[in-house]
ROZAVO-259589 format. One line per 5 residues: their letters; for each residue x, y, z of C-alpha. Coordinates in steps of 0.05 Angstrom, whole numbers, padded with zeros to 5 digits. Each point is the difference from the previous one (the first is absolute). Example, Ala and Ser with C-alpha at 12.3 -4.5 7.8 and 13.67 -1.06 7.14 Angstrom:
% residues 2
as) 00246:-00090:00156  00027:00069:-00013 $
% end
This chain:
% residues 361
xxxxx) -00553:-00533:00047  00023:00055:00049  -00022:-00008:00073  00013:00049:00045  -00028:-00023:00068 $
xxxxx) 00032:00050:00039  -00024:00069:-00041  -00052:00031:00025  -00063:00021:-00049  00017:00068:-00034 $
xxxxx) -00024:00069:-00006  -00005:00028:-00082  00076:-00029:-00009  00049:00033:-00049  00064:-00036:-00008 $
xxxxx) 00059:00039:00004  00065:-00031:-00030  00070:00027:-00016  00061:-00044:-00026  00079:00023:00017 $
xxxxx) 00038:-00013:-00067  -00010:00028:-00067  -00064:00042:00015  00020:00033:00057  00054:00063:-00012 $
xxxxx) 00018:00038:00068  -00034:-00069:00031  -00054:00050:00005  -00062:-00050:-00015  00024:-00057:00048 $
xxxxx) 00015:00051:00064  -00072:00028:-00020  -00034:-00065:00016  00051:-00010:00057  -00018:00069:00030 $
xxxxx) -00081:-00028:-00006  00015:-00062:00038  00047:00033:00049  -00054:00054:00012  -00056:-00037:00009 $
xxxxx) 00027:-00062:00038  -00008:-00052:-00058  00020:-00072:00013  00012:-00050:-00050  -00040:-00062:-00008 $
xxxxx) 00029:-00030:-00066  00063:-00005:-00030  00013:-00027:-00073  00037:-00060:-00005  00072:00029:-00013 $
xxxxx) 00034:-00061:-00039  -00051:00006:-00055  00014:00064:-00027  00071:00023:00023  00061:-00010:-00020 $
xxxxx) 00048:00001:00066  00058:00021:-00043  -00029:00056:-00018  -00045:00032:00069  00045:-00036:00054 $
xxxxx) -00033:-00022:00062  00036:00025:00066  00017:-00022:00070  -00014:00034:00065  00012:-00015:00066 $
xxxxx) -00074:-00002:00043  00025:-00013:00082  00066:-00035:-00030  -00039:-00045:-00047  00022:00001:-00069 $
xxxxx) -00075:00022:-00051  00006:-00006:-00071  -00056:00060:-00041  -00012:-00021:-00065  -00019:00050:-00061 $
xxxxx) -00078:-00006:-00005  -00056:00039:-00007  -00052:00007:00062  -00074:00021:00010  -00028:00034:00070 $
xxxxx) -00064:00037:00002  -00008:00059:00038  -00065:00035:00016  -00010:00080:-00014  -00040:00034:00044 $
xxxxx) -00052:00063:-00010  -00069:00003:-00016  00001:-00045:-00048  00045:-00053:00015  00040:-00053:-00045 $
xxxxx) 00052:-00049:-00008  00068:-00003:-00035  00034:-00067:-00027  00070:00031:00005  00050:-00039:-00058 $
xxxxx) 00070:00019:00012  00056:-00052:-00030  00056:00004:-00048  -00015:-00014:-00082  00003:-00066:-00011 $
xxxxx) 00055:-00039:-00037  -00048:-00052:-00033  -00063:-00021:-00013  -00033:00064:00006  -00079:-00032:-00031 $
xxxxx) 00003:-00053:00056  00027:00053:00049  -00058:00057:-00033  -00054:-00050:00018  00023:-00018:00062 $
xxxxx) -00012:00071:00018  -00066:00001:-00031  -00019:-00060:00040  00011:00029:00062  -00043:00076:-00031 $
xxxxx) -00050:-00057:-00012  -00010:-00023:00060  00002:00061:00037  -00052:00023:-00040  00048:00062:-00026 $
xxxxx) -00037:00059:-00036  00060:00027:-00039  00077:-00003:-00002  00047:00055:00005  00069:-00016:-00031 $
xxxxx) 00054:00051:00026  00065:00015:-00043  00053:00046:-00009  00035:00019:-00064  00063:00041:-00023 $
xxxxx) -00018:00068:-00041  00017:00065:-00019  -00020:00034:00059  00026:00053:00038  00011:-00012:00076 $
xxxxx) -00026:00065:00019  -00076:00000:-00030  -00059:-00053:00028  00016:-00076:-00019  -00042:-00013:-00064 $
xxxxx) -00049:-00065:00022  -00033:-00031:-00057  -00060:-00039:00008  -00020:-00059:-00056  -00044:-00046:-00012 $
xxxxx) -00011:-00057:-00052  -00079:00010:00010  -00019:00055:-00035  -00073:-00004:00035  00048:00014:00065 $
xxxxx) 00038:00046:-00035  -00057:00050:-00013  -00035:-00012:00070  00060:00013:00037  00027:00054:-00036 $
xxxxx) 00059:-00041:-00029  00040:-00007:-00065  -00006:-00069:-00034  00062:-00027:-00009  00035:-00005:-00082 $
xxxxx) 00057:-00026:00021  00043:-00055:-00046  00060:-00028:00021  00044:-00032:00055  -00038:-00010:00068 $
xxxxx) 00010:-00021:00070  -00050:-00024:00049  -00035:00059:00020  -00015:-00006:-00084  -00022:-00074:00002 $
xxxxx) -00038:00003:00069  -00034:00058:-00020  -00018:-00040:-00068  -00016:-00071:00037  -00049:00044:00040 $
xxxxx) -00036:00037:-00063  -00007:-00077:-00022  -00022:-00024:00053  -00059:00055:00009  00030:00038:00061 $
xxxxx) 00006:00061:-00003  00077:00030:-00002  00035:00064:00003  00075:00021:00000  00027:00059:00027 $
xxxxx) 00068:00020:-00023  00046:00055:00032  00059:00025:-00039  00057:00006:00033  00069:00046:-00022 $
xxxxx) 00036:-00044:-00044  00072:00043:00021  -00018:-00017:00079  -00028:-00071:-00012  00028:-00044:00063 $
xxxxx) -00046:-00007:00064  -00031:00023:00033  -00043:00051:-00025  -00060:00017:00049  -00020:00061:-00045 $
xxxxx) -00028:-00055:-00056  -00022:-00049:00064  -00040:00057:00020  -00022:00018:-00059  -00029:-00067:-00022 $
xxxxx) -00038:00003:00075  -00035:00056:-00013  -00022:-00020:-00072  -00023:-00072:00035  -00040:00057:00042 $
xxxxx) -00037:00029:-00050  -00015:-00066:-00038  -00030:-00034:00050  -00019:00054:00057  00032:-00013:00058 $
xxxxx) 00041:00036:00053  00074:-00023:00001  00037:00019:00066  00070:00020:-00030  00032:-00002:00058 $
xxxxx) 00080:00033:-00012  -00006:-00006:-00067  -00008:00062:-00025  00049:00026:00045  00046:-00055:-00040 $
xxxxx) -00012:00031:-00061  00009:00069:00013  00073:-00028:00030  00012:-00035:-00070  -00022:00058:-00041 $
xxxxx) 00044:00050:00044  00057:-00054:-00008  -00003:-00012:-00070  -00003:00083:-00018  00069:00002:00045 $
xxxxx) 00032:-00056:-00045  -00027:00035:-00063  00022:00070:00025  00068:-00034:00002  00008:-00021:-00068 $
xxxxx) -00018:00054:-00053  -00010:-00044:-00054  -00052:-00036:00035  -00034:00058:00025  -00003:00029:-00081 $
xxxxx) -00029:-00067:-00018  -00055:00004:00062  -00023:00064:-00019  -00005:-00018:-00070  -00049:-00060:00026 $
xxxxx) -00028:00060:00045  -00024:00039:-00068  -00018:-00059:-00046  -00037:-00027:00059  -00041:00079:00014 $
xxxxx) -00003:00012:-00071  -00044:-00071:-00009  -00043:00013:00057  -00017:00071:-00011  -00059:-00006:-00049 $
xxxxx) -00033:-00057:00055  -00009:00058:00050  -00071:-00033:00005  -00029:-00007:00079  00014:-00071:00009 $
xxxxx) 00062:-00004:00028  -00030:00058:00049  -00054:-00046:00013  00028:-00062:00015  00050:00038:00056 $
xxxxx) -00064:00035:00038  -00034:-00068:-00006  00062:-00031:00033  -00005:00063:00044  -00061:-00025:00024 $
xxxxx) 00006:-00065:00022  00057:00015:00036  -00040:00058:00045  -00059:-00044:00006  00046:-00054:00043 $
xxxxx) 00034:00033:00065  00045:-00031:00040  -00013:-00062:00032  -00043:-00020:-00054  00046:-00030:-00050 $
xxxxx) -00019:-00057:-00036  00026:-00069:00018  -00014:-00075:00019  00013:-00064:-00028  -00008:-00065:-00015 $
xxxxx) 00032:-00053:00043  00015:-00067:-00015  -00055:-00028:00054  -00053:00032:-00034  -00020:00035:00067 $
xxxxx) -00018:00071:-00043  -00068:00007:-00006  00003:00013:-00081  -00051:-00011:-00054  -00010:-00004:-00065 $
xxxxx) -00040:00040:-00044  -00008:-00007:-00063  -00044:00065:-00015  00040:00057:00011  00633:00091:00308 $
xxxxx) 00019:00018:-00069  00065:00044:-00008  00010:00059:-00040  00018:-00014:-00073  00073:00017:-00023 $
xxxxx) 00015:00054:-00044  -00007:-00024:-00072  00065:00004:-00042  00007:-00005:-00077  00024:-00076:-00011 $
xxxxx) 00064:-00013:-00027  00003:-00015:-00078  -00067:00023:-00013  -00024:00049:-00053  00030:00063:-00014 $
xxxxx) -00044:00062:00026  -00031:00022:-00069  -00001:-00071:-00035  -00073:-00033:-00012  -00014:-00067:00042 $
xxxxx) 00015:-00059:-00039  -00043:-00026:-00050  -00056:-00053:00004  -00072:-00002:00025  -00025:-00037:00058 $
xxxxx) -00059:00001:00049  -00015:00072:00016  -00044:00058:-00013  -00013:00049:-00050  -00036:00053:00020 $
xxxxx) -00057:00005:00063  -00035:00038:00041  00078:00024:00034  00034:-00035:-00054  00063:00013:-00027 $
xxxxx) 00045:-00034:-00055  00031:-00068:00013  -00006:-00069:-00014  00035:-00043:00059  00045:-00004:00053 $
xxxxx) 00038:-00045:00049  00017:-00001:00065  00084:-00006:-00021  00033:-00020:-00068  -00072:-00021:-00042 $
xxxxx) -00022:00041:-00054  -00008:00079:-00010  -00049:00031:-00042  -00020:00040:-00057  -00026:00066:00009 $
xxxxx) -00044:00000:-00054  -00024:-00069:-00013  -00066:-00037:00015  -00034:-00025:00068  -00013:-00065:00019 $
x) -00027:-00045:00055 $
% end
């Protein structure tokens, strides 16, 4: 059994988790949770084991110099909690590590120990996938569930997917067996400008986690980040006229599909946003959280410095503008609420995605 002597009693927890590798195009998923626990002052208060379910060979572990001392970091995957403030005010169990190597069951219910103990409501599994999307429209964000009870409460489509997974796939699947509740959200992210960052789909995934659970996220420079990467990308692409054919053909297939959904909802969900955002002036931002003493006063209830990003560039050897990603399902989305086409992404040389294909998680 899990103790955790020095976590404070919890608020309505969600766990929030997002893994770098094979899920994560752009990194856009892991530097959302990163921006949550940079944001709201998260501190970690567990760590899994690293030798059981990494292989060193493959995530290295690096050395840094602390005051002249020589520190070894080793590839794991971390929890903090953070409070959110506002009228009605919650917790988030932050998960932010790297897929593992091995042993993913063991490693799943490790995870669900600790959402056990904590007394988590729901999990939220962040990922990032490579489609046929155009750089210039809003990031598609998917949101899926195996629980088709979930599915119709919260306005989301229940996952079909067959095929190759990672471990957004099987955590989200552990949960649904384990009776917690479990959601993914999936941005897509411009196969032809894959390499990270991309804090258009980071922010993008943010404001999704906004309207699924209903809080305030303080954004800090990152939309100013993404404006910068749009502006840089659409330089790149005005440079090379074969790639800026092939984005406006993404630009029409991408309008042409969307045009019969000109339903309110998408109108909605930005006043909503709109909203929440008036409603909490300056100075009121949430914040908090939980230290490793215990000294927050939290409790559970179970009734209710960063730089700017580079300029993207196309990578070397990749596709040709025009040419379909390559072939071969994984974990991603179909279609949602934002959706686009796409079935998974990584955050380097993993797998792309078909444009047509089913969703999964």
């Amino acid at each position: 059994m899990i103790e955790l002597e020095g976590v404070p009693e919890l608020i309505d927890p969600v766990m929030v988790a997002a893994f770098e590798g094979w899920n994560d195009a752009g990194d856009a998923a892991s530097t959302a949770v990163a921006h949550l626990d940079r944001e709201w002052k998260g501190e970690v208060f567990a760590a899994l084991d690293a030798e059981d379910y990494y292989d060193f060979q493959v995530n290295r572990p690096t050395i840094w110099l602390d005051g002249g001392v020589r520190k070894v970091t080793w590839p794991t995957t971390r929890l903090s909690v953070v409070r959110v403030g506002g009228e009605q005010p919650r917790d988030l169990v932050l998960v932010r590590g790297i897929e593992p190597s091995m042993r993913w069951r063991s490693f799943c219910n490790e995870l669900l120990g600790f959402a056990h103990e904590l007394g988590v409501e729901m999990v939220v599994i962040l990922g990032a996938l490579l489609g046929d999307t155009p750089h210039t429209r809003p990031v598609p964000v998917s949101g899926v569930t195996s629980d088709p009870d979930l599915a119709r409460t919260m306005d989301l489509e229940e996952t079909r997917y067959e095929g190759p997974t990672g471990i957004v796939g099987i955590l989200q699947e552990a949960c649904t067996h384990a009776g917690v509740p479990a959601v993914s959200l999936w941005a897509a992210v411009p196969h032809y400008v894959s390499q990270p960052p991309n804090p258009k789909a980071t922010l993008a995934l943010l404001n999704r986690l906004e309207d699924l659970l209903g809080l305030r996220v303080p954004l800090g420079e990152l939309p100013e980040d993404a404006r910068a990467w749009q502006l840089g990308v659409d330089q790149l692409a005005a440079e090379d006229s074969e790639v800026a054919e092939y984005v406006q053909t993404l630009e029409e297939a991408r309008d042409t599909a969307e045009l019969p959904e000109a339903s309110g909802e998408a109108i909605a969900r930005e006043f909503e946003r709109y909203l929440r955002r008036r409603d909490v002036g300056p100075g009121q931002a949430p914040g908090g959280h939980a230290t490793e003493s215990g000294d927050t006063a939290y409790r559970r209830d179970g009734s209710g410095g960063r730089g700017r990003p580079p300029k993207p560039l196309r990578p070397e050897g990749g596709q040709p503008p025009g040419a379909p990603p390559a072939d071969g399902p994984a974990d991603g989305p179909g279609t949602g609420d934002d959706a686009g086409s796409g079935e998974r992404g990584d955050g380097g040389d993993g797998p792309r995605n078909s444009s047509d294909g089913p969703s999964e998680h």
